[in-house]
N, C-alpha and C positions, 0 to 999 in steps of 0.2 A: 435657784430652782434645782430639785434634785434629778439628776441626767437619769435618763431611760431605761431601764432594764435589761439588760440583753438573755435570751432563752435561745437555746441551741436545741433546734428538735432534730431529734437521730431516730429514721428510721426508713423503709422501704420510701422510693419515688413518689407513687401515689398518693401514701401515707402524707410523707414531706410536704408535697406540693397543695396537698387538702390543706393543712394545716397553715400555708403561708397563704393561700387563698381567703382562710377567715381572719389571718388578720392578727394587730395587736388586739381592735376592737372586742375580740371573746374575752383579753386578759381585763381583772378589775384593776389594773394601775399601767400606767404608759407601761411600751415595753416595747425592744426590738429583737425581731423573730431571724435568727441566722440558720439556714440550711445545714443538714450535714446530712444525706441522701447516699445509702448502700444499695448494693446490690445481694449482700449476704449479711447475715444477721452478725457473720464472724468478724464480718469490718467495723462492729459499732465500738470497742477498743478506740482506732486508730482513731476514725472519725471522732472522736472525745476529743483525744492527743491534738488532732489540729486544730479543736476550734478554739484551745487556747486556756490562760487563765483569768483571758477577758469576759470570759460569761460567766452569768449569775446563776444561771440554773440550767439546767440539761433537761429534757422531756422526751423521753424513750416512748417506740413504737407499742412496745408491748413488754411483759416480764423476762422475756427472754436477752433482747438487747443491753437490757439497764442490768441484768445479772452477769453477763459477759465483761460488760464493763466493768460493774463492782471488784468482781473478782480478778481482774485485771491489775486493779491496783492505780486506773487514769483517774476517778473519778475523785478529785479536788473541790467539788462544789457540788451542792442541792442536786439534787435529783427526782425527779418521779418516772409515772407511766401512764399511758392511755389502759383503762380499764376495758377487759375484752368479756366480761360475763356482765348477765344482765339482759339490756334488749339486744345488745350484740349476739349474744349466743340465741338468744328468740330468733332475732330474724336471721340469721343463719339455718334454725330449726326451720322455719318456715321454707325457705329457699328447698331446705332438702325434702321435704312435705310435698312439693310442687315437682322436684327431679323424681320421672318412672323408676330412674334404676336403686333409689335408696328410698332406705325407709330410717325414719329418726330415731325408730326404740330399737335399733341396729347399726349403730355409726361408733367410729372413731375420734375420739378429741383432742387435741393437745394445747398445751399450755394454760388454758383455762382452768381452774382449781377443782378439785372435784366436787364440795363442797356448794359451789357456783353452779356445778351440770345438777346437783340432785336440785336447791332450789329451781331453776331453771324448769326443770322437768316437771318437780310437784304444782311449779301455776299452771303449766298448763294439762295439769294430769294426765301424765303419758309416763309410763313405766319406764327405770331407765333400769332395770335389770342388766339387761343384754350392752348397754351401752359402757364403752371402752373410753378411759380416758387418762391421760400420763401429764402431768403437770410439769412431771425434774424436765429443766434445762440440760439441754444439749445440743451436737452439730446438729447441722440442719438434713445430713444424710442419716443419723441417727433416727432423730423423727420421723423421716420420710419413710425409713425401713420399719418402721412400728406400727404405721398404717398399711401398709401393703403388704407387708406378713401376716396381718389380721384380716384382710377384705382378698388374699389367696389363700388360708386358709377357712374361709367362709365363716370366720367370727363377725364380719362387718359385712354392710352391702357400700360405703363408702366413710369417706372421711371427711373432719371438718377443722382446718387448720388455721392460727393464726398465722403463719409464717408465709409469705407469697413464695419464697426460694422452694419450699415443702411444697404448696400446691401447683411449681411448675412441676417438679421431678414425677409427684403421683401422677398429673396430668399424661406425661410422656411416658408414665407406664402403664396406661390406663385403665388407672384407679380412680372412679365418681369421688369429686371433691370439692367443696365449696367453703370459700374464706371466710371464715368469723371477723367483720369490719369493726372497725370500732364507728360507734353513731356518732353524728354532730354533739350530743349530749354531752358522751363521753369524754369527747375530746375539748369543748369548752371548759370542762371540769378540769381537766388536765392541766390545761391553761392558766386556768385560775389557781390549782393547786402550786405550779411551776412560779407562779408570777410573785408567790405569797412566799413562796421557800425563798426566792432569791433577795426578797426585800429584806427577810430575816437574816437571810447572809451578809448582805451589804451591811447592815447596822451592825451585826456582829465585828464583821472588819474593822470597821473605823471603832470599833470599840477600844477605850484609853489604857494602854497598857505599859509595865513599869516594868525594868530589869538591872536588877543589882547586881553588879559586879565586883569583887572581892580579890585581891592578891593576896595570898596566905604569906610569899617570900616577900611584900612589902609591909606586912601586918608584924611580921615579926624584929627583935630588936636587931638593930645594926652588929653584925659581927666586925673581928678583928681583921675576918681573910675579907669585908665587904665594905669600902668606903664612904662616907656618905655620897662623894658626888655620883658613885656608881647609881647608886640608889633615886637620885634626883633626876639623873638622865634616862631612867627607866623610866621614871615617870612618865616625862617628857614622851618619851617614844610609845607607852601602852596608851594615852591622852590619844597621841595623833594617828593611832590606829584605828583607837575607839571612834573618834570624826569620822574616818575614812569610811566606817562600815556604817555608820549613822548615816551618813550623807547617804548612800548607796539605798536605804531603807527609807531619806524621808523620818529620820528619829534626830533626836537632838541626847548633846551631852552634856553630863554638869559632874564635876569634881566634888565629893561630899567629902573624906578626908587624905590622910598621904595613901590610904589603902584601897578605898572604893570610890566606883561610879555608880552614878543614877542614868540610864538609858530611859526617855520617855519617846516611846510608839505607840502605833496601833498594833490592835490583835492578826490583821491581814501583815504586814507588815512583818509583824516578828514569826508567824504562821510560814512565811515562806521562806525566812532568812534559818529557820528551823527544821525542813521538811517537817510539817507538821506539828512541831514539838514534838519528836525522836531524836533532837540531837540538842546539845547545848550552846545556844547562838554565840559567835565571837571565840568562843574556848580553840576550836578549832588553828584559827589564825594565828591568835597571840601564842602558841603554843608552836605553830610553826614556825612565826620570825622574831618570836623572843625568850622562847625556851622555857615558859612561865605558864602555869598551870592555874587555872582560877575557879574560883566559885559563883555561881550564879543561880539565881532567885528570880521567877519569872511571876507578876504579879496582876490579874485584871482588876479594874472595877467601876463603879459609877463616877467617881472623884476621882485627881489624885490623890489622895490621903488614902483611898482606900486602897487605894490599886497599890501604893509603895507600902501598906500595911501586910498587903498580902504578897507580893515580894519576898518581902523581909519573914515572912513567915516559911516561903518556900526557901529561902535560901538558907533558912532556920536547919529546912528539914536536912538538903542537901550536905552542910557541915556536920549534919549528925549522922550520917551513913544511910540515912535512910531514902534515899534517891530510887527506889522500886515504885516511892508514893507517887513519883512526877518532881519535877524540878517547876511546874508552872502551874501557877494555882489560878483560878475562874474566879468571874468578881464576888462569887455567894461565898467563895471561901476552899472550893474543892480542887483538887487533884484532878488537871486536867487529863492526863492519862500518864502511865506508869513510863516511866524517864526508863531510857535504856541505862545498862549499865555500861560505863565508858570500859573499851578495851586499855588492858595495860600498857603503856606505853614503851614502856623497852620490850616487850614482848619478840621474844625468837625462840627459836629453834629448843636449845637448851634451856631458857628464859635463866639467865645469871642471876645473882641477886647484885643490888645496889653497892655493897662493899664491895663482893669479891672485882666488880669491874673496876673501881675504885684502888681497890690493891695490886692489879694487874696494872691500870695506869701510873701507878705511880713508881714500880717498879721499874716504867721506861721511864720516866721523865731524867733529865737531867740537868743540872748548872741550878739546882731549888726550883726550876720554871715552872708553874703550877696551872699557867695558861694555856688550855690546849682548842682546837678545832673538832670539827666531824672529821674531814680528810684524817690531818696527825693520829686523831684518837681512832681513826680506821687503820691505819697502817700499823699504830701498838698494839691492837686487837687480834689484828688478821683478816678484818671485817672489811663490808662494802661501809664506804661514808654515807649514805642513806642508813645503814644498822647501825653504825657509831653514832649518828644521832638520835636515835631513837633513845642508846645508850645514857646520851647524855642526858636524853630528855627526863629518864629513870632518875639520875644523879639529882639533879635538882630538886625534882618532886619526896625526893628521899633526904632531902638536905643535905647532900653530900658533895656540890658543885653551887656555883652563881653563877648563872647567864648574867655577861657580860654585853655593853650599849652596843649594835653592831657596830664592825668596824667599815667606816666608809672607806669606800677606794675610789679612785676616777674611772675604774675598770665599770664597762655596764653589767646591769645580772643584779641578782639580790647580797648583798655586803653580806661578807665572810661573819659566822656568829661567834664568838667564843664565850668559852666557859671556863670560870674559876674553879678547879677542883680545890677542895676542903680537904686536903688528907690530913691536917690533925683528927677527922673522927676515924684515924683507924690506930693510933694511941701509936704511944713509942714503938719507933722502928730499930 
């Protein structure tokens, strides 16, 4: 049986607590409704942030809370809003129709679309000429001063706001104001809208996805300064890192030749091990504790066959320089979004090139020893050993060093890494 739903509604108390009142029952598929209840619309951010990446869908008060979020940058999953035009804005007209001190074809609006005030206006034919209304997000002092600068400078006789924080502040300045609610209607719809985005979420997560991994320094032929067992025990060590991060994600691994892996996940799964797919999953680590630089190809689809077709297509694109398109392709075949470009990794200050560091260390070496560390290689530089590897990291990728198997010690801490420098490519010395 497929588990429950979970919808996170974020918005004012009253709002909140209507909403847990009616119930999964409004939603068209099981579903569990989790609070997340502000007092300012500036909270609905955070409130996102705590309820976690456990929920499938989020359901904002109004356009203002779900826009703060967006823009925030928390919003990891589905989203909607309770719709505030319509008979909401009606019975809000009417309410002010009934208030002595306002009149309708003289009020202030916000957030509501303007679009929304003029149908609004033309059912029930009443002129909205004179009627004021600002749709842009913003604080909730902002809004509050856009009503009360218009109803003291006698453009308005009151206001008519979605935001409860906005119609305390008018209230204690008093300025006539009454809140545009969203109806039972609206908020069933909501519901059902929320209930329907998160089910398509869900199924997109568990969606079957493939990632090919590539060593270019294992793809290429055995040199003279690279022995084979070097080479075998790298293996060894990028295989059991590969596990390590597989396990962690709930993916499995499988060796395809001495050069690549096949990683099978889901799209949630490699979604977060990615932020998103803005970063190249795994590349990160292997590059940390084995000084090896890789290629990766992220592939979705209905099948496997399809999904490691499109992989292999993406990781096509990646070896060809063209990593703007995305490194992760969707199961119809597209570019899920444009791959960042990775920053260089010797990158400093001066940014050196690959030889001149190369001729600089070899310079210090002595006794032929061709074997050096971060530390050593920071002390022949002048450099912090976090910059000397970064160095090295250059070296390699440049073909100009082998990262070497760590070397283990009985000391605790991550094993000292070293690197073969290749100074034959800098020709007779």
């Amino acid at each position: 049986m497929t588990p429950d739903l979970t919808i996170g509604v974020v918005g004012p108390h009253d709002l909140v607590e209507r909403v847990m009142l009616m119930g999964h029952a409004a939603a068209p598929l099981p579903c569990r409704l989790v609070a997340a209840a502000y007092r300012d619309e500036q909270e609905a951010p955070d409130k996102v942030t705590r309820l976690g990446p456990g929920v499938d869908a989020c359901l904002f008060a109004s356009p203002v809370p779900y826009d703060l979020a967006r823009r925030s940058g928390v919003l990891t999953m589905p989203a909607t809003y309770v719709q505030l035009g319509g008979a909401a804005l009606v019975a809000a007209l009417a309410k002010a129709a009934l208030d002595t001190r306002m009149d309708p074809q003289k009020v202030s609006i916000d957030v509501v679309s303007r679009a929304d005030v003029e149908e609004a206006y033309t059912d029930l034919g009443i002129p909205a000429a004179d009627v004021h209304s600002r749709d842009e997000p913003g604080a909730t002092g902002t809004i509050a001063a856009y009503h009360e600068r218009l109803a003291r400078q006698g453009a308005t006789t009151g206001a008519l706001t979605c935001l409860p924080a906005v119609a305390e502040r008018l209230h204690a300045a008093g300025v006539p104001v009454i809140r545009i609610r969203p109806t039972s209607a609206a908020v069933r719809t909501a519901l059902h809208t929320a209930a329907l985005l998160g089910a398509h979420h869900r199924l997109e997560e568990s969606q079957l996805t493939v990632v090919l991994v590539e060593v270019p320094t294992l793809r290429e032929p055995v040199r003279r300064a690279a022995p084979r067992y070097w080479r075998d025990e790298l293996r060894l060590s990028l295989h059991r890192l590969l596990v390590q991060e597989a396990n962690r994600i709930n993916a499995t691994v499988w060796p395809i030749d001495d050069h690549s892996y096949l990683v099978t996940a889901t799209r949630g799964s490699i979604a977060a091990a990615t932020d998103g797919f803005r970063v190249l999953p795994f590349a990160a680590r292997i590059r940390d504790e084995l000084g090896l630089a890789v290629e990766v190809g992220v592939g979705m689809g209905r099948t496997t066959h399809d999904a490691e077709s499109h992989a292999r297509a993406a990781l096509a694109r990646t070896q060809a320089g063209k990593q703007a398109q995305g490194f992760a392709v969707d199961r119809e075949g597209r570019a899920l979004i444009p791959a960042p470009r990775m920053p260089p990794t010797g990158a400093t200050a001066l940014k050196p090139k690959g030889v001149e560091v190369l001729a600089r260390l070899a310079a210090k070496l002595e006794g032929g020893d061709t074997v050096v560390d971060a530390e050593g290689a920071g002390k022949m530089l002048g450099v912090t050993p976090r910059t000397a590897r970064r160095l090295l990291r250059t070296l390699v990728d440049e073909g100009l060093a082998w990262p070497l198997p760590p070397n283990r010690t009985p000391q605790p801490g991550r094993p000292r890494q070293l690197y073969r420098l290749i100074v034959e490519k800098l020709g007779p010395r």
